[in-house]
N, C-alpha and C positions, 0 to 999 in steps of 0.2 A: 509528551508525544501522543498520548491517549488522545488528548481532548481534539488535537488538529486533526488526526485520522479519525476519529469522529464526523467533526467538522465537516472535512470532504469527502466521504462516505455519505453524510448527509444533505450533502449540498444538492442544493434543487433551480437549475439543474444539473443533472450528475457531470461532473467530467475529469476523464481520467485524469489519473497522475501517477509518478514516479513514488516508490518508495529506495531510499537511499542506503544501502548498509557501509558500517565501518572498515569494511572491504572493499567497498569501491565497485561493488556490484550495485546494480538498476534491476528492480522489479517493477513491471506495468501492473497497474490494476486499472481493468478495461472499464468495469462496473462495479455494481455495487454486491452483485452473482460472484463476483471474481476475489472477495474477500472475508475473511471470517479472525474475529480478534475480540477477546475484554479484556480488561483494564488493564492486568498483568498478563504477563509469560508470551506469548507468541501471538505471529499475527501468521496466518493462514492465506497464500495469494494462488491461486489456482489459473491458468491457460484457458483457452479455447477449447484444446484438446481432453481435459478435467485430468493434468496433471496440476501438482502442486509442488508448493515449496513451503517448509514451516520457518519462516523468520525468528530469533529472541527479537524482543523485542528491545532490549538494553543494548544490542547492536546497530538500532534504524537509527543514522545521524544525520537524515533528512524527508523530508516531502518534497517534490516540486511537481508543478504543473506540468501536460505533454506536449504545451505551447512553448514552454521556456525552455524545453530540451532540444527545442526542432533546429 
């Protein structure tokens, strides 16, 4: 899971995506401002408003684009 949030964190250029938990909750990450994460433990997705939420990471059971959720 590291390497693909990598991946699109990195990608150039940026566009958002879906982070998936095994709850069945959807997190946006707008940008690349909008996320903080390594390799292990949690991945950090912060709002507009600079609230946030701290993910494990051994709970994300997906990516997806904000095109294929539309």
């Amino acid at each position: 899971m590291f390497e693909e949030l990598t991946r699109l964190v990195e990608a150039i250029p940026f566009t958002p995506f879906f982070i998936e938990m095994s709850s069945g909750r959807r997190f946006l990450v707008r940008s690349r401002d909008h996320i903080m994460f390594k390799k292990k433990g949690f991945v950090v997705v912060m709002d507009d408003d600079g609230l946030f939420d701290i993910l494990p990471m051994l709970h994300i059971s997906g990516l997806s684009s904000r095109e294929a959720m539309a």
